[in-house]
N, C-alpha and C positions, 0 to 999 in steps of 0.2 A: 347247569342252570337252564328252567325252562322258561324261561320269561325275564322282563326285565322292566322296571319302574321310574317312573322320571327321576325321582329324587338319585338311583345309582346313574340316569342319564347328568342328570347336573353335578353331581360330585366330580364326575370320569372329565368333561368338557371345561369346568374349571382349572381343575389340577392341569389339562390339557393346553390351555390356552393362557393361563396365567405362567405355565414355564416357558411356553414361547417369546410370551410379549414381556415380561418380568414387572409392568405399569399398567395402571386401568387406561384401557382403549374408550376415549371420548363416541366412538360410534358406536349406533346402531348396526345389529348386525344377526342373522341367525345359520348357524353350524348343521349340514346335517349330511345323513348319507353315508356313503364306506367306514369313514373313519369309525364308526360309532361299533363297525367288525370286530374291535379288540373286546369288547365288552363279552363278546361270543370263544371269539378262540383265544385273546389273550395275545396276539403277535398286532404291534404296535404297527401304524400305516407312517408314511413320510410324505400323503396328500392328504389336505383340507380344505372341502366346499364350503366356499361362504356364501350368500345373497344378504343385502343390502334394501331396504323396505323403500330408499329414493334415492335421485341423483344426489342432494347434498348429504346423506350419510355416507355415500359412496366417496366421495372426496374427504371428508373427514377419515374414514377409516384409509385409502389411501398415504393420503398426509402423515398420519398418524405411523402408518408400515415407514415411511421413509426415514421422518425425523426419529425412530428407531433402530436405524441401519439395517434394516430390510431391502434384500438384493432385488432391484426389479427383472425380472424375469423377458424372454422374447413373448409379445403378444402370441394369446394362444387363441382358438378357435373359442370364441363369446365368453371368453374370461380375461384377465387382467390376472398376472402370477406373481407371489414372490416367493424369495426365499428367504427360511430366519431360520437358524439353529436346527439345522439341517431336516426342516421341512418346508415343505410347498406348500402356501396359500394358492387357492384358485377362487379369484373372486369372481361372481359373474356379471357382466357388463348389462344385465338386463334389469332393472328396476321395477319390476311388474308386478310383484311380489310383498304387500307389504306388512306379511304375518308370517310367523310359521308353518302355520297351517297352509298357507296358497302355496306356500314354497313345497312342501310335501305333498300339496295335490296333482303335482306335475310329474311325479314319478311312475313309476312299472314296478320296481319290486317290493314287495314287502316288507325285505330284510332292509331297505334305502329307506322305507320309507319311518326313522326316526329322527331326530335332531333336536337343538334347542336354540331359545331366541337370549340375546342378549341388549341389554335398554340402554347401553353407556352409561352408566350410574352403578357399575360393579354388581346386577343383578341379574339373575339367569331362570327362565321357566323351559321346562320339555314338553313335547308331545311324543307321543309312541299312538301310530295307526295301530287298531286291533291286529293285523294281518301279519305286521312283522310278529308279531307274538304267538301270532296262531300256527307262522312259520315257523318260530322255535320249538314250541312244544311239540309239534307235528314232524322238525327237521326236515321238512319240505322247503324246496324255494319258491312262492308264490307267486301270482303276480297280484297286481290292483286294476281290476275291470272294472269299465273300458277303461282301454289303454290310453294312456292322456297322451303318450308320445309315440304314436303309433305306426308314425313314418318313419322312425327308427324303430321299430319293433325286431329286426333281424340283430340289431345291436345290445338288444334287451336280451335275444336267447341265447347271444356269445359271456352274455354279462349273468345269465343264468346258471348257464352251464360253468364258469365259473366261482359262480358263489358256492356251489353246489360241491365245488372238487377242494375248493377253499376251509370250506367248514366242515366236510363230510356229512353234508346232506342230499338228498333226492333232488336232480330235475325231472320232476314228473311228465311221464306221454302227455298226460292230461294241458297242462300248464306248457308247454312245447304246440299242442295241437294246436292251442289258440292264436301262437305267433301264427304257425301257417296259416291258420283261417284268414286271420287277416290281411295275413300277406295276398293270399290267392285270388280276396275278396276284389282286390284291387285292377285297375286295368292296364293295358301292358306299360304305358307311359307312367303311373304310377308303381309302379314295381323295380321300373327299371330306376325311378329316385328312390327307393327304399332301397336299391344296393348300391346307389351310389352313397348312400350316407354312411353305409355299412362301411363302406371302402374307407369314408375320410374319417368313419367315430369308432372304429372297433381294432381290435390286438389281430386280426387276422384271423381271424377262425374257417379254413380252409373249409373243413365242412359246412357249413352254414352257409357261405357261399357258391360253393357245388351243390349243395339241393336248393337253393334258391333259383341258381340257374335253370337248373334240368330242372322243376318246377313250372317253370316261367314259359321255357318252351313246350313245353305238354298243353300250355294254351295258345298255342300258336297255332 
């Protein structure tokens, strides 16, 4: 597969979401991000991002996870969790978002950057950025410049180099140099919160963090 079209994005997220919740969910709500990876390699995820377009969807969809017997989860860093049939909702507690589109403008990667919205009325539209597409037929891992979240950028090139060993695709120098740009762009007070965020939002990626450092001192 070198590409992929909404209509296979809205099939996949249905079947998706109507085996979890087994009832139409009364909120508003739009899906996007990792999970949309099986569409690529086929191996199913056991995490789902969700955003919520305002505070009162957010409570309804809530309400809705419980009176379903939906495990609440320990508060997680800017999300709300549960668990159903042995997967993770991770809602996020931020409301700022009230399209699919704004939700997907906040991303880095390419291959993140799809999803679909859902209207509480049993009906589903997708977006696909051109770039995740451009990354598959390319089998590159992209990113979307500038970077919207660029104070975690060190966390985007642990999350790259992952996609990358994930799917058997390229992290290109290219697409790698612009984290450092970034990063180096910045002053040492700034640099030093791009690795503290590194610390609290990434899997560890020892590398990443040793050249960040010796980096960091090279401007000292």
């Amino acid at each position: 597969m070198n590409s992929i079209n909404e209509q296979d994005v809205v099939d996949y997220i249905q079947r998706k979401m109507y085996w979890l919740f087994s009832s139409e969910c009364p909120a508003k709500y739009s899906v996007a991000g990792g999970v949309f990876k099986e569409l690529i390699n086929g191996n199913t995820t056991s995490d789902i991002d969700l955003w919520c377009p305002n505070e009162e969807e957010l409570k309804k969809l809530r309400r809705f996870l419980t009176d379903i017997g939906a495990t609440e989860l320990p508060l997680r860093e800017y999300t709300f969790a549960y668990s159903i049939n042995g997967t993770v909702l991770e809602i996020k507690n931020k409301t700022i978002y009230p399209t699919l589109e704004s939700v997907i403008s906040q991303f880095d990667l390419g291959l993140s950057a799809i999803g679909a919205e859902y209207d509480g009325n049993g009906n589903w539209r997708a977006f696909i950025h051109p770039i995740h597409n451009k990354s598959m037929q390319e089998k590159k891992v992209l990113l979307l410049k500038p970077l919207a979240n660029w104070k975690y950028a060190l966390t985007t090139l642990e999350r790259m180099r992952r996609y990358a060993a994930e799917l058997n695709y390229e992290s290109t120098a290219v697409e790698e140099q612009e984290i450092w740009r970034v990063f180096l762009e910045q002053d040492q007070e700034m640099q030093h919160g791009m690795i503290d965020r590194f610390r609290r939002t990434s899997r560890g990626d020892d590398s990443v963090l040793t050249k960040a450092l010796k980096r960091m001192n090279t401007l000292r």
